[in-house]
C-alpha positions as CSV (number, residue, x, y, z in Angstrom):
1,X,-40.9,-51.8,17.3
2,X,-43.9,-50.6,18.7
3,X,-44.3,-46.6,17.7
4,X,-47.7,-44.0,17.4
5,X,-48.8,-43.8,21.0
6,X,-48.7,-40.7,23.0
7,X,-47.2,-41.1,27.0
8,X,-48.5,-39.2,29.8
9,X,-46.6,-39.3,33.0
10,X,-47.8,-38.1,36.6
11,X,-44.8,-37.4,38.7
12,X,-45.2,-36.7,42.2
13,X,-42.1,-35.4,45.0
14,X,-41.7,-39.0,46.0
15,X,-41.4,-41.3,49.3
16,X,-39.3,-43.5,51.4
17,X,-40.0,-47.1,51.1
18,X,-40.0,-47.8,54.5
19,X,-40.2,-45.9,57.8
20,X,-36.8,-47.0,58.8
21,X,-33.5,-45.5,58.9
22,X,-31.5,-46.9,56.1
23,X,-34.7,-46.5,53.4
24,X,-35.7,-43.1,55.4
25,X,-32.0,-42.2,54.9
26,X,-31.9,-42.9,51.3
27,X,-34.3,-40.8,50.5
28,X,-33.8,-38.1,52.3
29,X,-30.3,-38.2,50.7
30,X,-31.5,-38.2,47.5
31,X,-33.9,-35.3,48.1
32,X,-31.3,-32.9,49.8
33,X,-28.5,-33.5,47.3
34,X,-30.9,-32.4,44.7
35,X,-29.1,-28.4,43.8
36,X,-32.5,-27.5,43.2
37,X,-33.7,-28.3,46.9
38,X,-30.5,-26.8,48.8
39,X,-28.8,-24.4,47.3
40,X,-25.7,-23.8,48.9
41,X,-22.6,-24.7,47.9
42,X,-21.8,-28.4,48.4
43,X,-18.2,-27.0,50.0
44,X,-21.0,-25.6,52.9
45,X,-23.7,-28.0,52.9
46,X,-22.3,-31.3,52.7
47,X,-20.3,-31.7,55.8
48,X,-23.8,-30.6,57.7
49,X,-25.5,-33.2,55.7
50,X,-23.6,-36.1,56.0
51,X,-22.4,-35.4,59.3
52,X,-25.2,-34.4,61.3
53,X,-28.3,-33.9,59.2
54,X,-28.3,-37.8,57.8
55,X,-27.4,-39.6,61.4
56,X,-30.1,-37.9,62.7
57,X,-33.1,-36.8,61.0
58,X,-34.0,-39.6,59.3
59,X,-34.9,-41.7,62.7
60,X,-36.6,-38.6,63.7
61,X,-38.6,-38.8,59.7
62,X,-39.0,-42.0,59.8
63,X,-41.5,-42.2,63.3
64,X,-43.3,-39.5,61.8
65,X,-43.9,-41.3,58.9
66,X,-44.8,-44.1,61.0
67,X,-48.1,-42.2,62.1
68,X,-49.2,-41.9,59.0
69,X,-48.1,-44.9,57.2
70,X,-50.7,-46.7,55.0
71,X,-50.6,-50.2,56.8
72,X,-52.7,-51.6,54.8
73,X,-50.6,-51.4,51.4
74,X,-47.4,-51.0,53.6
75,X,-47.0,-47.7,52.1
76,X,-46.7,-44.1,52.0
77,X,-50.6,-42.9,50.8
78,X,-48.8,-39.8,48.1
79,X,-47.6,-43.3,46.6
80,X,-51.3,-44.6,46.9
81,X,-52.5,-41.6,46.1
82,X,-50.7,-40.9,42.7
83,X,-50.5,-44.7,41.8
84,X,-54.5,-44.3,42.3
85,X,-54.2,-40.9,40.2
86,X,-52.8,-42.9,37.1
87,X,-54.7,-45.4,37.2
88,X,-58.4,-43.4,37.3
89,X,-56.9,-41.3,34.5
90,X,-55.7,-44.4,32.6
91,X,-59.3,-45.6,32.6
92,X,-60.6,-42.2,31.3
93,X,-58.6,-42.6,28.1
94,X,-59.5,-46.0,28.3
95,X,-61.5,-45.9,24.6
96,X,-57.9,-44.8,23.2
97,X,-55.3,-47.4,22.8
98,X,-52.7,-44.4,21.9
99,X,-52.7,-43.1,25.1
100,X,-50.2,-44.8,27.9
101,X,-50.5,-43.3,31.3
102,X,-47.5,-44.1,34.1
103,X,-46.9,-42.7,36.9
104,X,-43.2,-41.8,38.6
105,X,-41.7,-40.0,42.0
106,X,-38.9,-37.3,41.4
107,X,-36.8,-38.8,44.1
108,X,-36.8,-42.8,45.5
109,X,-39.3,-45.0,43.2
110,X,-40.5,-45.7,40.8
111,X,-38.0,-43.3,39.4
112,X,-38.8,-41.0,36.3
113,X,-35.8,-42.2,34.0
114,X,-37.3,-45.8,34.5
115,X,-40.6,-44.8,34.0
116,X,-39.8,-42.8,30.7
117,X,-38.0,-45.6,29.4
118,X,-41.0,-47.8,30.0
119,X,-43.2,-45.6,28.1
120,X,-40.6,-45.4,25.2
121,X,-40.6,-49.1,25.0
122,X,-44.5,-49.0,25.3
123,X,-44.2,-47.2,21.9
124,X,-44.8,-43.4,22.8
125,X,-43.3,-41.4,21.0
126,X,-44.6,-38.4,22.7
127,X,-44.7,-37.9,26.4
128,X,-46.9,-35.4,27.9
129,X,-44.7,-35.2,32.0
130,X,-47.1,-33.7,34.1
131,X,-45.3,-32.6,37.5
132,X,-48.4,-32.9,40.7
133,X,-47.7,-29.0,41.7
134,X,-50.3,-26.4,40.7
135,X,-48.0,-23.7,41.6
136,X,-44.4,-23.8,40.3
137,X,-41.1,-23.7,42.3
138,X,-37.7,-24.3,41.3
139,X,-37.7,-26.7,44.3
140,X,-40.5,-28.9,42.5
141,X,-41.8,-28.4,39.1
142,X,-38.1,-27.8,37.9
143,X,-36.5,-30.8,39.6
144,X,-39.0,-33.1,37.8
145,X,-38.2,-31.3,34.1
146,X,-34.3,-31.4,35.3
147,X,-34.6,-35.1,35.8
148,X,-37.0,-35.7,33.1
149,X,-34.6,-34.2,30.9
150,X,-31.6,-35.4,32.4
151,X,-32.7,-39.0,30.8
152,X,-33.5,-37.9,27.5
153,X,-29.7,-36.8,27.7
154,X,-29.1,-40.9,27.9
155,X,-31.3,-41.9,24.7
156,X,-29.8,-42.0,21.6
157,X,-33.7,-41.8,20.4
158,X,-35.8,-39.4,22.1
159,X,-39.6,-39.0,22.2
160,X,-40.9,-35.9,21.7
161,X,-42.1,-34.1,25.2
162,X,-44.6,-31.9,26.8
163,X,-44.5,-30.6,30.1
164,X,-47.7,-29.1,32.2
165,X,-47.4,-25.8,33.3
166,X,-48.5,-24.2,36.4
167,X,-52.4,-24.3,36.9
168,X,-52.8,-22.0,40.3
169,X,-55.2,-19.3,38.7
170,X,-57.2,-22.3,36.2
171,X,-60.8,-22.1,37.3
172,X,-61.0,-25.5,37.2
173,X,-58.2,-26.4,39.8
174,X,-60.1,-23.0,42.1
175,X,-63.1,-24.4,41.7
176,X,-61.9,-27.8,42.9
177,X,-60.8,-26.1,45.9
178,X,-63.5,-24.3,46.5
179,X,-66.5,-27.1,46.6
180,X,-63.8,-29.1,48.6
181,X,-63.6,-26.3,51.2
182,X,-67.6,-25.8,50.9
183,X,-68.2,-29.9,51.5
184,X,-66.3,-30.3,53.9
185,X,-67.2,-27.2,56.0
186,X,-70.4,-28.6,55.6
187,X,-69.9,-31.4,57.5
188,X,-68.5,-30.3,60.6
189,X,-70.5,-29.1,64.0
190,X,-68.8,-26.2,63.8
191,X,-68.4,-22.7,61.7
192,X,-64.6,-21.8,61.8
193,X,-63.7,-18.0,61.9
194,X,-60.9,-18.5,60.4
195,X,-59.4,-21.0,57.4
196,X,-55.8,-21.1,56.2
197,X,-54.6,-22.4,52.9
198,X,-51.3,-23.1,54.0
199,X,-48.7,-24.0,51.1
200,X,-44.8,-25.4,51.6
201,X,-42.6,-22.8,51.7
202,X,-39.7,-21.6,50.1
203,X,-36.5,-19.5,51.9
204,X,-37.5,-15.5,50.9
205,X,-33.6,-16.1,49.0
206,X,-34.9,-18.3,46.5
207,X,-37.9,-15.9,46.1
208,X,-35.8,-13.1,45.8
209,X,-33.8,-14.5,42.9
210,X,-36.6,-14.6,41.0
211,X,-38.7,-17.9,42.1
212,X,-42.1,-17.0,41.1
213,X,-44.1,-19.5,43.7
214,X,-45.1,-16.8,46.3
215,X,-46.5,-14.7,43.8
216,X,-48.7,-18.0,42.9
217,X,-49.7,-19.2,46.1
218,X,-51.0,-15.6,46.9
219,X,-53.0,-15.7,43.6
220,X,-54.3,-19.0,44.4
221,X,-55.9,-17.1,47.7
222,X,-56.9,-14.6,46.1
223,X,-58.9,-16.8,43.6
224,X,-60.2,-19.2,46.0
225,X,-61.1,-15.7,48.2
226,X,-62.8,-14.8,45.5
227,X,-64.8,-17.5,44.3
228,X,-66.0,-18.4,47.7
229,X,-66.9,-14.4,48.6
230,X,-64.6,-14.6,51.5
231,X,-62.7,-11.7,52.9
232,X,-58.9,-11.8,54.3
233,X,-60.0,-12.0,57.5
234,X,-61.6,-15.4,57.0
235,X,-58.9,-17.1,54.5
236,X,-55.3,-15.8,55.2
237,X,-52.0,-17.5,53.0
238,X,-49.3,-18.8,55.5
239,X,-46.7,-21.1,54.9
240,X,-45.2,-24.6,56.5
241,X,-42.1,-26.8,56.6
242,X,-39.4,-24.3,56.7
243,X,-35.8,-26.2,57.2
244,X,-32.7,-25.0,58.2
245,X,-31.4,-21.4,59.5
246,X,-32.6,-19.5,56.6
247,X,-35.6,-16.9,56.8
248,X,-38.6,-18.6,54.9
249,X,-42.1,-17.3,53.1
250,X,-44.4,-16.0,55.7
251,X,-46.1,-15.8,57.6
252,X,-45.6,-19.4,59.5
253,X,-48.1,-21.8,59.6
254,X,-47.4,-22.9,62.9
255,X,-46.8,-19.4,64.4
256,X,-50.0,-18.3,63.1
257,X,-51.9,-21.2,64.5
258,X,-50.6,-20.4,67.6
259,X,-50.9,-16.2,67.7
260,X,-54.9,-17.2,66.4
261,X,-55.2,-19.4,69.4
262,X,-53.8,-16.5,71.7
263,X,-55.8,-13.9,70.2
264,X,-59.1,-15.7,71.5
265,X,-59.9,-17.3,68.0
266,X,-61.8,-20.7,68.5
267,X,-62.3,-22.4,65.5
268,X,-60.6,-22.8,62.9
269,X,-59.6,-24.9,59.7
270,X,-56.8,-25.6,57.4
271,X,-56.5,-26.6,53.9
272,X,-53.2,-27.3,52.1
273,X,-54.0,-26.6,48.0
274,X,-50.4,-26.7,47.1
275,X,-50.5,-30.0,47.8
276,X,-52.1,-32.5,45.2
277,X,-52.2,-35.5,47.7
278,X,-52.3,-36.0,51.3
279,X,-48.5,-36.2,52.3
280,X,-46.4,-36.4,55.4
281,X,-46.5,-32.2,55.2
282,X,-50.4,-32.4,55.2
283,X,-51.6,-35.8,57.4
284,X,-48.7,-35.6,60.4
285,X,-47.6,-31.4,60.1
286,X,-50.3,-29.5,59.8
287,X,-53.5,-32.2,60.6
288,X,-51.4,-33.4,63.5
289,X,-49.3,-31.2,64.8
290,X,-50.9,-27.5,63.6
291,X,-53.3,-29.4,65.5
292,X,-52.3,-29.9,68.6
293,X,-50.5,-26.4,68.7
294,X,-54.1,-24.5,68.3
295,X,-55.5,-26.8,70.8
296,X,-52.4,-26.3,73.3
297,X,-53.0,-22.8,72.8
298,X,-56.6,-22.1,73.7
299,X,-58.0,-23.1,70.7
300,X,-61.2,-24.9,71.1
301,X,-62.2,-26.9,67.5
302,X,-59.5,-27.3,64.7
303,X,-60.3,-29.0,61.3
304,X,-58.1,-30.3,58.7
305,X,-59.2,-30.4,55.0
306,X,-57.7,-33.2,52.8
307,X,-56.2,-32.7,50.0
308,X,-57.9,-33.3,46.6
309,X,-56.2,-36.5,46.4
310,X,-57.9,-39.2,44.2
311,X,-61.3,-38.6,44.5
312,X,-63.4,-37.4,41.6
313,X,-62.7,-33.3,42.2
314,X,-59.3,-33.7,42.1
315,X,-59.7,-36.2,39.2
316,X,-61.8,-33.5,37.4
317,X,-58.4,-31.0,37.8
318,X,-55.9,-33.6,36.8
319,X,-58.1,-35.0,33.8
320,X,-58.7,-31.2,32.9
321,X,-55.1,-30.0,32.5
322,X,-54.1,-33.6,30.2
323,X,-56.6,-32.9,27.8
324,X,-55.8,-29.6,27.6
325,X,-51.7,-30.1,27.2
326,X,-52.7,-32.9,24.4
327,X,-54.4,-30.7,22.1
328,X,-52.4,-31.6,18.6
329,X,-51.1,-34.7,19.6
330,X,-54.8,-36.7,20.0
């Protein structure tokens, strides 16, 4: 049997493998069964699901994902993205054979159970599971270490494992953010007055039970405020993708956009740092449709700043948190 090698495994939210109904529909399924997503008793939440939520939305999903589909690899690009993530960092730890990186989605595939088993079989006998979200949520990091641990459940022998924390106040992951902001604002014909870090929200229930994201998010602005001598005026928090009747973090994205756009502001631009890889939530909600609302509005020049993605910032962030967690074990 092979043994002595230490796993690492990226694990991003996941994606449909197709922009159809019955994979769109599968996937959505599997993300809004998940406890940890909707909380409300099954009893409540089923019927709605099953009856009207899944004959309808994912058709409605599924041409949104169709404008921003990666044609080329007949993909979603968070699957190109993290696939892309794993690899760059396999080659990094290139010079030492005990070091397997994989890469997994929470829900549709490659799955994590499969992916864990894989590294098992690969001879790790330590896993290192890094879930892609800098700040934690219930609704993300703790669905990936649910399922994660879910599998170990199944194994009669179990590898040792790791899991990386939150990183929304490390300098390095700030930083990142920071020279993304200043390069890219650099490149544009215009100033904006105004740039929002928008990050996916939460409903204010789960926050109130003790969820500690909004605290994070709002540290993350504070940081990134701070390290780029901005004032609130110029880099404001809000919050996107709200689902269902409940009240959500705010204030909304999308209402913002539009109240800015009312109030005579001009120019503005968005980032999404909560985000590891440009996503259906980043390329068709906010760089699409934020878009067109400022625009509809009276806005005059809107910008959308990419994620970190795969390129060598976000690499720096994602290489910088591994080495850290593997202290002791290489």
């Amino acid at each position: 049997m092979k043994a002595g090698k230490v796993g690492v495994l990226l694990v991003n939210l996941g994606t449909p493998e197709g922009t159809s109904y019955w994979p769109m529909r599968r996937y959505l399924a599997e993300f809004l069964t998940d406890k940890r997503v909707i909380e409300w008793p099954k009893a409540l939440w089923y019927p709605i699901l099953y009856g009207i939520v899944l004959m309808t939305r994912p058709g409605r999903k599924g041409k949104d994902y169709a404008t921003i589909w990666n044609t080329e690899k007949d993909e979603s690009f968070l699957r190109t993205y993290t696939r892309s993530q794993a690899e760059q960092l396999a080659g990094v730890h290139a010079g030492d054979p005990r070091i397997v990186v994989d890469w997994a989605m929470r829900y549709g595939n490659p799955s994590i159970p499969s992916r864990l088993e894989a590294l098992k079989a690969e001879g790790c006998e330590r896993i290192l599971i890094y879930p892609l979200y800098p700040q934690y949520a219930a609704s993300t990091t703790a669905t990936v270490n649910d399922k994660a641990f879910e599998a170990l459940m199944a194994m009669r022998w179990q590898p040792a494992i790791r899991t990386v924390p939150p990183y929304h106040d490390d300098p390095v992951y700030i930083d990142a953010l920071a020279t993304s902001i200043e390069t890219h604002l650099a490149g544009l014909d215009f100033e904006p007055e105004v740039v929002l870090a928008s990050f996916h929200g939460i409903p204010q229930s789960y926050f109130h039970k003790g969820d500690p994201y909004h605290c994070q998010c709002q540290k993350t602005g504070r940081l990134l405020r701070e390290r780029l001598g901005w004032d609130e005026t110029r880099l404001r928090v809000t919050f996107q993708s709200r689902f269902g009747p409940e009240e959500w973090l705010q204030p909304y994205t999308d209402k913002t956009v539009e109240q800015l756009a009312k109030d005579g502001v001009k120019r503005i631009a968005v980032l999404t740092p909560g985000f590891v890889s440009d996503c259906l939530e980043t390329l068709e909600e906010i760089a699409g449709e934020a878009g067109e609302i400022f625009l509809h509005n009276g806005g005059e020049r809107f910008s959308f700043i990419p994620c970190l993605n795969d390129g060598a910032t976000g690499m720096k962030v994602i290489e910088a948190m591994v080495r850290r967690e593997l202290q002791g074990w290489v």
